[in-house]
C-alpha positions as CSV (number, residue, x, y, z in Angstrom):
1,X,-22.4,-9.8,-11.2
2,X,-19.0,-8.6,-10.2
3,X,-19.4,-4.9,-9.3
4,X,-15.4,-4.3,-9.9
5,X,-13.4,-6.2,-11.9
6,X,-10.5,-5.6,-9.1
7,X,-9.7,-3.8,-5.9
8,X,-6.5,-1.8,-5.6
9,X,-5.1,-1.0,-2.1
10,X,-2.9,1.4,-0.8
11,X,-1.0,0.6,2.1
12,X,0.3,3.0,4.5
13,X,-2.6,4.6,6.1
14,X,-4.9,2.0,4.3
15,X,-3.8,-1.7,4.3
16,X,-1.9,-1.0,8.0
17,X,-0.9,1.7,10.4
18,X,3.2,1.7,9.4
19,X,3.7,4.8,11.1
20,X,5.4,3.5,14.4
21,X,8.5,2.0,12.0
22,X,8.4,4.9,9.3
23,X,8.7,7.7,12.2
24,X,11.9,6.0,14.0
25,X,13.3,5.4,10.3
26,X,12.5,9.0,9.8
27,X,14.4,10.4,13.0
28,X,17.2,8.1,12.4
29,X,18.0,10.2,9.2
30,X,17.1,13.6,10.8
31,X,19.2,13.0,13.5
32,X,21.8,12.2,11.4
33,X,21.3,15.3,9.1
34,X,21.5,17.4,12.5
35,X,17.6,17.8,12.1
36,X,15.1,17.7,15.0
37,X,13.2,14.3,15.4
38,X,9.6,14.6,15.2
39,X,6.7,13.3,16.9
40,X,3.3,12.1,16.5
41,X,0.7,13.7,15.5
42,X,2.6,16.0,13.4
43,X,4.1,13.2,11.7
44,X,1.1,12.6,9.9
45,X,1.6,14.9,7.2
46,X,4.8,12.7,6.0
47,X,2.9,9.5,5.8
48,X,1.7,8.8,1.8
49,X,3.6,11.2,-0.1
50,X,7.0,10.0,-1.1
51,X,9.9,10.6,0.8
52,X,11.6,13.1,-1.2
53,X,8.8,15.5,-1.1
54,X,7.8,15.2,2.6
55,X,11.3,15.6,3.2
56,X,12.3,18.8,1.5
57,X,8.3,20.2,1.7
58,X,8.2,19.4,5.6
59,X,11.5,18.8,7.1
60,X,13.1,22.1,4.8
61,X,15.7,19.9,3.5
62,X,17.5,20.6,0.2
63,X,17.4,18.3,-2.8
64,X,20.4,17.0,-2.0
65,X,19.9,16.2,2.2
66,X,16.6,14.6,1.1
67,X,18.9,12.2,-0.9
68,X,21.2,11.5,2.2
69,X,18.2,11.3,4.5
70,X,16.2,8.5,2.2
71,X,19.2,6.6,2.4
72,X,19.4,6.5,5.7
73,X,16.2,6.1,6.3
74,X,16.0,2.6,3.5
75,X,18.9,1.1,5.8
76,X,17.0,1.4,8.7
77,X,13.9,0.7,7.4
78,X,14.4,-2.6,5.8
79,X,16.9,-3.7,9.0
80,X,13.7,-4.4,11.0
81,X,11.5,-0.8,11.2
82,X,9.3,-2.2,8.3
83,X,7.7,-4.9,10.4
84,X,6.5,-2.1,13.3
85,X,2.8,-2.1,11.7
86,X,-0.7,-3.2,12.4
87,X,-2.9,-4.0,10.2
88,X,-6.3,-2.1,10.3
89,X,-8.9,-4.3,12.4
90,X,-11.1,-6.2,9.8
91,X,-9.0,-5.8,7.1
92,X,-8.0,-9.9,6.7
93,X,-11.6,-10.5,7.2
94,X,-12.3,-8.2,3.6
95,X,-9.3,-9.2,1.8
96,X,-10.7,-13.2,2.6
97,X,-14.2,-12.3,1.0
98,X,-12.5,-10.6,-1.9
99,X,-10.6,-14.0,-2.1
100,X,-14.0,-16.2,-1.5
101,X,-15.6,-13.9,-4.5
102,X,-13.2,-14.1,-7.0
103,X,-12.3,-10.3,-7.1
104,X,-8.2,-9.7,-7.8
105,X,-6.7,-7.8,-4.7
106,X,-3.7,-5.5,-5.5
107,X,-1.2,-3.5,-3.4
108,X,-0.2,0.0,-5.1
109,X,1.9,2.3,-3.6
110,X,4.7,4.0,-3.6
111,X,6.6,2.3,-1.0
112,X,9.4,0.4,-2.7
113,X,8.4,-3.3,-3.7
114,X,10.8,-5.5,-1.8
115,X,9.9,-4.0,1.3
116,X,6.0,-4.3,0.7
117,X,6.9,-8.0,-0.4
118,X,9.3,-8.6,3.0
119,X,6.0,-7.1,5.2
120,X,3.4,-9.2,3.2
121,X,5.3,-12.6,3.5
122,X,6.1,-11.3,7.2
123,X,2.7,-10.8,8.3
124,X,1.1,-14.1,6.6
125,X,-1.1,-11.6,4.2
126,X,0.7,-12.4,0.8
127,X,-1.2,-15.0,-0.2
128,X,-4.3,-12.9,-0.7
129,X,-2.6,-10.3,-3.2
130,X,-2.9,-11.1,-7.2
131,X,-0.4,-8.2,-7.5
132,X,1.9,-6.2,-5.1
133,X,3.2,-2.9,-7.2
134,X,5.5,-0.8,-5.6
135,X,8.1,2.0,-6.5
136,X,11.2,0.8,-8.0
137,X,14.7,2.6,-6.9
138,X,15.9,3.2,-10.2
139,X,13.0,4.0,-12.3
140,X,11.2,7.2,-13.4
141,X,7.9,5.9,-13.2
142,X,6.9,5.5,-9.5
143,X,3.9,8.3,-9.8
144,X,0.3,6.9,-8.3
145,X,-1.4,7.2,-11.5
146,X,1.3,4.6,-13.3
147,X,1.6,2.2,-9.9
148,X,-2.5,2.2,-10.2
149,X,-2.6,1.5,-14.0
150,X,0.2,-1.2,-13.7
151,X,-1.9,-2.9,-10.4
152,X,-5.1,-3.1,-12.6
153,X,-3.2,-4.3,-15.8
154,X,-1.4,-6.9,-13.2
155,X,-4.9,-8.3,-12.1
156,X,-6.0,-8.7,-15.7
157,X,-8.5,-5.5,-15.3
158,X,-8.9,-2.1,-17.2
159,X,-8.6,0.7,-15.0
160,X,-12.2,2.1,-15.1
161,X,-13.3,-1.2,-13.8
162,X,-11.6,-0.9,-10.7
163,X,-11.9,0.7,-7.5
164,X,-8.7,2.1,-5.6
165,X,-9.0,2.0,-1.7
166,X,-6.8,4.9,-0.2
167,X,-6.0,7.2,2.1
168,X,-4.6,10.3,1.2
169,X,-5.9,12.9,-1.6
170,X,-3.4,11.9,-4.2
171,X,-4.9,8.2,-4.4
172,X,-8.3,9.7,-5.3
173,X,-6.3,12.3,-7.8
174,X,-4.6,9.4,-9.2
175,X,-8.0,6.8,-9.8
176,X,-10.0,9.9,-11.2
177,X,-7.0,10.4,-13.8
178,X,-7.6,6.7,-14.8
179,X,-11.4,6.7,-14.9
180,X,-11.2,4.6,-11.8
181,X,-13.8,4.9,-8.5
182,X,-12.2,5.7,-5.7
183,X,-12.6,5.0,-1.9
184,X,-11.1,7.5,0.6
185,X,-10.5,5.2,4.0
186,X,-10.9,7.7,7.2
187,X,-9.0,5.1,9.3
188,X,-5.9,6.0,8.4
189,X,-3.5,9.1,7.7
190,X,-5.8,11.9,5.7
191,X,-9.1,13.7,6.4
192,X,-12.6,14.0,5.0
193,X,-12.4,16.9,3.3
194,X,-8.9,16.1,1.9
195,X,-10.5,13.3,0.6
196,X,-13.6,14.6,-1.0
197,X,-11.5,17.8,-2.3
198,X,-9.8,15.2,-4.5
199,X,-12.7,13.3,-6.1
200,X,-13.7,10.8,-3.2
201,X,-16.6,8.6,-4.8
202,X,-16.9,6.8,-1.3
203,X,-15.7,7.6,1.9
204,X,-15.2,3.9,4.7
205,X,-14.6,5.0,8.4
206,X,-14.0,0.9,8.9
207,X,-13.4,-2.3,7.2
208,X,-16.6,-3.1,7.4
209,X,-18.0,0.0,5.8
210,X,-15.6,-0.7,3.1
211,X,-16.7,-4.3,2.4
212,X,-20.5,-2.0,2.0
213,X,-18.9,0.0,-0.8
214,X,-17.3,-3.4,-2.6
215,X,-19.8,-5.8,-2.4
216,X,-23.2,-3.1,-0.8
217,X,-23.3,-0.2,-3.4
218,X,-21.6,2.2,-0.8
């Protein structure tokens, strides 16, 4: 028997290491704001929360700049800064037993949708994805809890059937708001304790201790 009826990934920070392209994006649109360009590690903090807020919360920027900086940052993004990733080692390996099993595979996150299909058709990973939901431009509905619900309604799933594979605190806070187990990734851009804080049912240091969780009881 199935132990989920789907899996739902993030993707920065979970599905691949973006944060090469997102940082030069990122200084591209400070420096033309007249803000200082950052550097890793202290990066990090920007990666998984949307744009808007990492960029008033972290770089001080008013409603307003944050509007002219994501801008900025889109154009260069898309223009070739999307395709600076790698994804985590033993990831394809996973998402091919998922495939092999039966289990739907879903990208949620709040990175906008054209871009996460340009990377996925880039990379040669599309293929293995039932579902890719993104954020949308336009709409008012782009909030983890909604792009989760959405992903597991897109693989034919109800939410509590799922598990959700990310990251950062607010893909746990999102899952737990859906009934949905969660599994907090230490690979990628968050910590332990952020992780546990926000309702962590299982915490994967690797790929392979993730594909324990799945298909292993965890």
């Amino acid at each position: 028997m199935k132990k989920y009826a789907a899996v739902l990934f993030d993707f920065d920070g979970t599905f691949a290491d973006s944060s090469e392209g997102i940082l030069a994006s990122a200084n591209e649109a400070f420096a033309a704001l007249g803000y200082p360009a950052w550097e890793m590690p202290a990066f990090r903090r920007f990666l998984g929360p949307s744009l808007q807020d990492s960029m008033m919360r972290f770089a001080g920027m008013s409603p307003e700049e944050a509007q002219r900086a994501i801008a900025i940052y889109r154009a260069s993004y898309v223009a070739g800064n999307c395709l600076r990733l790698r994804i985590f080692d033993g990831m394809e390996e996973l998402l091919r037993r998922l495939t092999a099993e039966n289990i739907p595979v879903a990208i949620a996150s709040s990175k906008i949708t054209t871009y996460l299909e340009k990377i996925l058709q880039s990379v040669g990973y599309r293929h293995y994805f039932t579902a890719v939901v993104g954020a949308e431009p336009t709409s008012m509905e782009n909030d983890k809890t909604h792009l989760l619900q959405k992903a597991a309604a897109d693989c034919g799933a109800a939410p509590e059937d799922c598990l959700m594979v990310g990251d950062r605190y607010f893909d746990m806070e999102a899952a737990k708001a859906l009934g949905m187990q969660a599994a907090g990734v230490l690979y990628g851009f968050g910590e332990k304790e952020e992780l546990l804080a926000a309702g962590a049912d299982f915490l994967a240091a690797s790929c392979k201790e993730l594909e324990a969780v799945i298909f292993g009881g965890g």
